[in-house]
C-alpha positions as CSV (number, residue, x, y, z in Angstrom):
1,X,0.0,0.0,0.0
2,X,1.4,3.7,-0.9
3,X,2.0,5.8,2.2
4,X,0.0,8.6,0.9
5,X,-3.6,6.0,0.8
6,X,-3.5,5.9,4.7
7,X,-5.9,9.0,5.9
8,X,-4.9,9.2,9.7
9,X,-7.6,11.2,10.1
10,X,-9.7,8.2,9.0
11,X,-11.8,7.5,12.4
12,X,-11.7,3.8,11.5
13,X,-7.7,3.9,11.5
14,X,-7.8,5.7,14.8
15,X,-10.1,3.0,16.6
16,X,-8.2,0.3,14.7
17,X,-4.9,2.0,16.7
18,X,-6.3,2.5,20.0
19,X,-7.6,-1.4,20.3
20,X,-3.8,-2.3,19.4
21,X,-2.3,-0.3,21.7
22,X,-0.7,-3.6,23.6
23,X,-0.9,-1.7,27.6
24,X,-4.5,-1.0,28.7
25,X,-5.6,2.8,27.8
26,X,-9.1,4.0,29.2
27,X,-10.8,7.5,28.3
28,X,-12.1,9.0,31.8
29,X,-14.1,12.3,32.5
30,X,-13.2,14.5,35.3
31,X,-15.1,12.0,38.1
32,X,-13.1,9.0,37.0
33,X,-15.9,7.5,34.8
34,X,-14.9,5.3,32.1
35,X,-15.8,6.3,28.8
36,X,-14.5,4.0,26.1
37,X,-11.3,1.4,26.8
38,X,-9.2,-0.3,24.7
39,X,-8.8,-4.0,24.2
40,X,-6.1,-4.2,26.3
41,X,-8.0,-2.9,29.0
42,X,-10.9,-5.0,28.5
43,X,-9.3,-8.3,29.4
44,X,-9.1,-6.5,33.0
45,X,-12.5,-6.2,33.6
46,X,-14.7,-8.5,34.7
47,X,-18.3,-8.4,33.1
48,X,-17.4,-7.1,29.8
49,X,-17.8,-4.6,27.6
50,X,-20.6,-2.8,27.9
51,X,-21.6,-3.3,31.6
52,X,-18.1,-1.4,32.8
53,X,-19.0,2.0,30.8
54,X,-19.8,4.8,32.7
55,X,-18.6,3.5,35.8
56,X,-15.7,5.1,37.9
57,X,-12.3,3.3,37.4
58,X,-11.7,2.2,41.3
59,X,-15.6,0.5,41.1
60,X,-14.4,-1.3,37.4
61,X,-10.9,-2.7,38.3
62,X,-12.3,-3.5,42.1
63,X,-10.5,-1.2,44.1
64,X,-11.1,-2.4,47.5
65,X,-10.8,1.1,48.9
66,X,-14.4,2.0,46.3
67,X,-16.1,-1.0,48.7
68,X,-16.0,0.9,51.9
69,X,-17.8,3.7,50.8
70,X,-21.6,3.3,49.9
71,X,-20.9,5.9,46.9
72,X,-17.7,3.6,45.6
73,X,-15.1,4.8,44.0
74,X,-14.1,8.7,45.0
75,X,-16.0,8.6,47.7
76,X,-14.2,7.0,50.7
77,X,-11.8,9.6,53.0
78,X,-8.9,6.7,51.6
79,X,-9.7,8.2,48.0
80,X,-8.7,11.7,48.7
81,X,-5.6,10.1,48.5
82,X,-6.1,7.7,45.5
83,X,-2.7,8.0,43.5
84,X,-4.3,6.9,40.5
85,X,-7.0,10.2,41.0
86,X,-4.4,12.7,41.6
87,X,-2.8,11.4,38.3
88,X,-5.7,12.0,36.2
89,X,-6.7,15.3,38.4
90,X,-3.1,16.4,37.1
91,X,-3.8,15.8,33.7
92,X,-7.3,17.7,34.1
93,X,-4.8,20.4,35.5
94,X,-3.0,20.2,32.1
95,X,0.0,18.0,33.4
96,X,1.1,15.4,31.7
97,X,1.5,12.3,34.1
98,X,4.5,9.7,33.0
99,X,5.0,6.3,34.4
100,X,4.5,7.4,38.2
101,X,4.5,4.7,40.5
102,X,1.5,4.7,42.2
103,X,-0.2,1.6,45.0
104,X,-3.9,0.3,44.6
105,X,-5.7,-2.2,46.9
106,X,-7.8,-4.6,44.5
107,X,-9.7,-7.6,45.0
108,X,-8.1,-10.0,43.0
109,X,-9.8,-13.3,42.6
110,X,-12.0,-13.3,45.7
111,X,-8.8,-11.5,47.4
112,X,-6.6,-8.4,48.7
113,X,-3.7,-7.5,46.7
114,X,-1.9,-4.4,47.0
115,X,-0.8,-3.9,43.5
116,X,2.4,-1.5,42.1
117,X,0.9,0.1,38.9
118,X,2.8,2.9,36.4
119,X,0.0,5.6,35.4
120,X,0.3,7.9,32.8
121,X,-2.3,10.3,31.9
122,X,-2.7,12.8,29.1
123,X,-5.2,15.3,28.5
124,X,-6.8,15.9,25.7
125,X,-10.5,17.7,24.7
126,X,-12.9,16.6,21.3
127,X,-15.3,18.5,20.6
128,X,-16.3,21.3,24.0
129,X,-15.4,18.2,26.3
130,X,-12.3,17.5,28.1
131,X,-11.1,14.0,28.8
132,X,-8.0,12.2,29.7
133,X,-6.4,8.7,28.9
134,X,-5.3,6.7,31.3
135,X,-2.3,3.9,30.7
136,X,-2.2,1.3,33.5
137,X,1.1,-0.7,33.6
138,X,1.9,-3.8,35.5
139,X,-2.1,-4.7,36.1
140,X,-2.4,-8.4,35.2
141,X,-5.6,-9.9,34.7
């Protein structure tokens, strides 16, 4: 194929791209909610596709500190200090957010697990809304 027969701007292309991205990427709003996730990410969650959209990210991949609160996740005094919410707080600040360490509490198959993650957030806006994505590294499923 010629070079110049690829339209990047080609919205096909673009989800074709995101779903290959090989580390999980998520779209959240300012409240955490999950928007649209990649394929990557999808093998996280359990419950599939559909049911884990428009749900905040601590109440999708389990976060045991979202359980204590009857609100879930961002809603617990614990979650105030939520490394993976200041990350994407940042990024709503305009900061781009690079492979910080961060620690989560998760219920991993029926159990606690404190789990080391690298976040990395980046901003970004389409259309008058503002949105970041969210890479997740070292979260097995």
């Amino acid at each position: 194929m010629d070079r110049l027969d690829v339209h990047f701007l080609d919205e096909g292309l673009h989800r074709v791209m995101f779903g290959a991205m090989p580390l999980p990427v998520f779209v959240v709003d300012g409240d955490m909610n999950i928007l649209e996730f990649n394929a990557a990410a999808a093998r996280l969650l359990v419950g599939g596709w559909q049911t884990r959209k428009q749900r905040r990210s601590g109440d999708v991949l389990e976060c045991l500190q979202a359980t204590k609160s009857r609100g879930g996740c961002g809603r617990s005094p614990a979650c105030s200090h939520c490394g993976l919410r200041e990350a994407v707080n940042a990024a709503f600040r305009g900061q781009s957010v690079t492979r910080r360490w961060t620690a989560m509490e998760l219920n991993r198959q029926g159990k606690p697990a404190k789990i080391d993650l690298r976040v990395s957030c980046q901003p970004f806006n389409y259309g008058k809304n503002s949105f970041v994505l969210l890479v997740l590294e070292g979260l097995d499923p």
